[in-house]
C-alpha positions in Angstrom: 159.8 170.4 -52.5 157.0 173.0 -52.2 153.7 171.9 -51.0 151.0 174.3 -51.7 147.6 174.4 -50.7 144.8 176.9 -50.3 144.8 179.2 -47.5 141.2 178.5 -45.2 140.5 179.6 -41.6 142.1 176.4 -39.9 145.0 176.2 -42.0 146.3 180.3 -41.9 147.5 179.9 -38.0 150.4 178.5 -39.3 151.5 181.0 -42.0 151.2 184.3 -38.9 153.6 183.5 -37.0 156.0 183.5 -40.1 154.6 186.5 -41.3 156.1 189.2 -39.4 157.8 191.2 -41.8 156.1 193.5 -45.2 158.4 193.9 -48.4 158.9 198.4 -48.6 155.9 198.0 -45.8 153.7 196.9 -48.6 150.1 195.7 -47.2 150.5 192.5 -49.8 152.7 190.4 -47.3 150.7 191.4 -44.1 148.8 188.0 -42.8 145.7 190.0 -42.1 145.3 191.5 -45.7 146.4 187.9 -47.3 143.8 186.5 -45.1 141.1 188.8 -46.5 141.7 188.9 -49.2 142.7 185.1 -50.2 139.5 184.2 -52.5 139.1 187.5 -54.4 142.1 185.8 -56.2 142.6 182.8 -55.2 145.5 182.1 -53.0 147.7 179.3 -52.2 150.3 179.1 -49.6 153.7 176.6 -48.8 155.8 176.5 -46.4 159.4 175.2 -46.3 162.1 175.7 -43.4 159.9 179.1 -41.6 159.4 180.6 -45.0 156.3 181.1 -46.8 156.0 181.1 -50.5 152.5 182.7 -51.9 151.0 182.0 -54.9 147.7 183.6 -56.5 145.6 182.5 -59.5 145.2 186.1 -61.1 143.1 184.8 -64.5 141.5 181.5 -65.4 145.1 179.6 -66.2 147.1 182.1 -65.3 149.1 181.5 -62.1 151.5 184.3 -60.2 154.5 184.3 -57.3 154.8 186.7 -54.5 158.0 187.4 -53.2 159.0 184.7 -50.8 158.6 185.9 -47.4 161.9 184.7 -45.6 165.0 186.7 -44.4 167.4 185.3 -47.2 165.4 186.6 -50.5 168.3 185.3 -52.5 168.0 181.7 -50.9 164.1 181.4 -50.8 164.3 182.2 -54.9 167.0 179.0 -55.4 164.1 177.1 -53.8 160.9 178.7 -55.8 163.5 178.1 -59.1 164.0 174.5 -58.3 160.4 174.0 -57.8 159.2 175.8 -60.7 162.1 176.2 -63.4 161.8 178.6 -66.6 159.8 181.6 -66.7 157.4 183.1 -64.1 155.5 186.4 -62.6 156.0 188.1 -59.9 153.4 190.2 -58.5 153.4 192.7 -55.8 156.7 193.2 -56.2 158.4 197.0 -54.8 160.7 198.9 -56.3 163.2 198.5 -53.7 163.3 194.6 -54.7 163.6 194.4 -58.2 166.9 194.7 -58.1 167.0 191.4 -56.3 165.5 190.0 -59.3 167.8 191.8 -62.1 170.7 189.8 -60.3 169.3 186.7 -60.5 167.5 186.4 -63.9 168.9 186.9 -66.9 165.5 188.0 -69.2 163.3 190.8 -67.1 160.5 192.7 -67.8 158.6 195.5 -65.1 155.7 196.7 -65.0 153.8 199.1 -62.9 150.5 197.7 -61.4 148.1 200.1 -62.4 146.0 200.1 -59.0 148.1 202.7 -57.7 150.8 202.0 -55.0 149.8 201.9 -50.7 149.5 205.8 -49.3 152.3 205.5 -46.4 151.8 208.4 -43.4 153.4 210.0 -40.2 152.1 208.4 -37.6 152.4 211.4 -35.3 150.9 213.2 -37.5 148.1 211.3 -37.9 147.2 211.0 -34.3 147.1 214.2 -33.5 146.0 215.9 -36.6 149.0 219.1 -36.4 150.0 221.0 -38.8 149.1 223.2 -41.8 148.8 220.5 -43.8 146.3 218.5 -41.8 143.9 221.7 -41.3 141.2 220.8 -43.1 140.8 217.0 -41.9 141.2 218.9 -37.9 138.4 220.9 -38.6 136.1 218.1 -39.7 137.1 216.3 -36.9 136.2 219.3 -34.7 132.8 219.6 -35.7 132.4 215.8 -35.3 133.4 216.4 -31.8 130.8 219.2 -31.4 128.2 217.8 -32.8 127.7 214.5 -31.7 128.2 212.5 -27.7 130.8 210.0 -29.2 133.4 207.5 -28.3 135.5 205.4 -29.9 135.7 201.4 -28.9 137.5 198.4 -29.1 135.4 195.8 -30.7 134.8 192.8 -28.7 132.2 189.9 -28.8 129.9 192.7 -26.7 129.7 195.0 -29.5 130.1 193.1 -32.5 126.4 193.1 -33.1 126.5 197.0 -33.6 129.1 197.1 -36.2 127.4 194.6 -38.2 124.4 196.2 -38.0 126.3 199.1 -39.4 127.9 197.3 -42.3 124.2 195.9 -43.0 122.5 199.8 -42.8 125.5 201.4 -45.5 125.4 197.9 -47.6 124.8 199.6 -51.0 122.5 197.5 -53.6 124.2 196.7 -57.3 127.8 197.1 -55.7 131.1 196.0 -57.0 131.9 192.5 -56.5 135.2 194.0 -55.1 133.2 195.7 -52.9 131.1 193.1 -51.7 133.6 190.2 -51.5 135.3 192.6 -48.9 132.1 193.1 -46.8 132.1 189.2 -46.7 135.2 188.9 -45.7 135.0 191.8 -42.9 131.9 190.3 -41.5 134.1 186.7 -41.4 137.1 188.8 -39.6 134.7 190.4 -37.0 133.6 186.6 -36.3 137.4 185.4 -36.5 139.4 188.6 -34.6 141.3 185.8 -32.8 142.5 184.3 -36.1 142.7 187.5 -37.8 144.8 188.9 -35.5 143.2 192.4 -35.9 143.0 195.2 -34.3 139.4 196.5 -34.6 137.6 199.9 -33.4 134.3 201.4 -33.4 133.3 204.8 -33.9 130.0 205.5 -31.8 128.1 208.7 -32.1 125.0 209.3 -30.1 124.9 205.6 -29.2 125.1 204.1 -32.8 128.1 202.8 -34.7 128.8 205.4 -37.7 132.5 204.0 -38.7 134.7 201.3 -37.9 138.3 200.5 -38.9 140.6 197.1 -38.7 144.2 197.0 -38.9 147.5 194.9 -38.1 150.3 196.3 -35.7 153.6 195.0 -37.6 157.0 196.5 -36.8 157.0 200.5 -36.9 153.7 200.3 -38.9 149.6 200.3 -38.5 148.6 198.5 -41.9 144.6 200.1 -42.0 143.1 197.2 -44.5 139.3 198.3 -43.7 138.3 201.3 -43.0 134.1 202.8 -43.6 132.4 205.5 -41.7 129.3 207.4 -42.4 129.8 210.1 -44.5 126.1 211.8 -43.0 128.4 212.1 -39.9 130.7 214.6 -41.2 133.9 213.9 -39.6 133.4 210.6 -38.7 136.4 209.8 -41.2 139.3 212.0 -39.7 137.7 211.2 -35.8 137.8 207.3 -36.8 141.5 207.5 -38.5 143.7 209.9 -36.5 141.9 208.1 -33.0 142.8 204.4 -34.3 146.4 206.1 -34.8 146.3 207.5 -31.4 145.6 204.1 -29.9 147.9 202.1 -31.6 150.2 204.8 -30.6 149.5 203.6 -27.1 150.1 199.7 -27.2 153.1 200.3 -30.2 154.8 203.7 -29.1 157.4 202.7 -31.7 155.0 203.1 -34.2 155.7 205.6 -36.6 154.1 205.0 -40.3 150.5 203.9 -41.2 149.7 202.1 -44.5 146.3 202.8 -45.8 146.7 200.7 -48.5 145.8 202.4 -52.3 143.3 204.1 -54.1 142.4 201.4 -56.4 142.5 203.2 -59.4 139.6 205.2 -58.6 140.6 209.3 -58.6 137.8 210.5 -55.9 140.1 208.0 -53.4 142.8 209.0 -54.7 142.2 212.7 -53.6 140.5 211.5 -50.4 144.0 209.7 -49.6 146.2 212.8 -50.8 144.4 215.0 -48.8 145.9 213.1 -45.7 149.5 214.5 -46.8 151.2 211.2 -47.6 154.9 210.9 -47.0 155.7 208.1 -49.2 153.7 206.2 -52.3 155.0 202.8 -52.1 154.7 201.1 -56.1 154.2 197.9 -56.8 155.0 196.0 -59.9 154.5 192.7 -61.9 158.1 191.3 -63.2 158.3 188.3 -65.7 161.4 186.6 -65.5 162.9 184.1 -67.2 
């Protein structure tokens, strides 16, 4: 039987070694991101014969599955139906899985998550900023590159202190409480990169941090899950993104897709992440079953 508890610091060890693949490369089932993200709405984790069943509180009362995480989909549902028979919801479910779901269940209904669905990019690309498409993010990374004596660096316990200071300097008063539960939780990963399992780079011009950027190596992908820069640094952005690419490129040469996650509803991201010439939208939807 399923045994779930909440997901904390000491106990979340044991779920990364188990979670080493992503659902359509969606950021949802990537142990960094469910680590972040685990109190925002509330998270609870079990895990039965290496796979790892996720469940989140999304509303007072309200309780929601994420796709077991196991190589038999098919096999991990039997268990999740045995523990909890009748109707449920899944969340954070891709297209390319529902049909999964259709098989097995004889009521369904889908729903697109309105949040938009993770911007998925050439890695390539990325790096090295070619193309026609990509002009207008090379330029801005040009004059970043003119402008300013820079330097990009891994974070480490020596420098940890400057991007903090930088989180602290762009902390905006009266922000969202999305917004502010993930500068909590950032300040908690740069304290915790060991248990995080992040990768984590600094952007330094003229001797002070003005960007930074954490992300998780899985498979063929870089899953970006923070990502700020200074935007009084004009191209801090495109220097920060394309050179995190470029070094991931160098530890993962198999890389070849980034996930920047979504645009959260909000348009001005939204055009900030098309701008980037996506090559895939991943959706994700909530299915009731019964």
């Amino acid at each position: 039987m399923l045994d779930f508890s909440a997901v904390t610091l000491l106990n979340a060890p044991n779920l990364k070694h188990l979670l080493t693949h992503s659902y359509s490369r969606l950021c949802d089932y990537v142990y960094g991101t469910v680590l972040l993200w685990r109190d925002m709405w509330p998270l609870e984790a079990a895990v039965h014969d290496d796979m790892v069943f996720l469940r989140i509180e999304i509303s007072e009362g309200q309780t929601a599955y994420m796709l077991p995480v196991a190589e038999d989909l098919e096999h991990a549902l039997g268990i999740l139906d045995s523990f909890c028979p009748g109707g449920k919801l899944f969340i954070n479910v891709p297209y390319g899985e529902i049909e999964t779901l259709k098989q097995r269940y004889k009521k369904i209904d889908i729903e697109a998550i309105a949040s938009g669905g993770d911007y998925i990019y050439d890695a390539e690309s990325m790096a090295s900023l070619k193309g026609r498409k990509l002009h207008g993010q090379r330029n801005h990374c040009n004059y970043f590159e003119r402008t300013w004596v820079h330097s990009l660096e891994k974070v480490t316990v020596a420098n940890v202190c400057d991007v903090k200071e930088f989180i602290a300097r762009k902390a905006v008063a009266g922000s969202s409480a999305l917004f502010l539960e993930g500068n909590r939780k950032t300040l908690e990963a740069l304290d915790n990169l060991d248990v995080y399992g992040f990768s984590a780079m600094a952007l330094y011009a003229d001797g002070k941090v003005v960007g930074f950027t954490l992300g998780t190596l899985l498979g063929d992908t870089l899953y970006v899950t923070i990502e700020q820069a200074d935007r009084d640094y004009r191209g801090a952005y495109p220097k920060l993104a394309s050179g995190f690419v470029a070094e991931a490129l160098k530890v993962c040469p198999e890389l070849a897709f980034v996930n920047r996650e979504d645009d959260l509803g909000d348009e001005g991201l939204r055009r900030a992440k098309m701008s980037w010439n996506p090559c895939e939208i991943i959706e994700r939807f909530a299915v009731t079953v019964e």
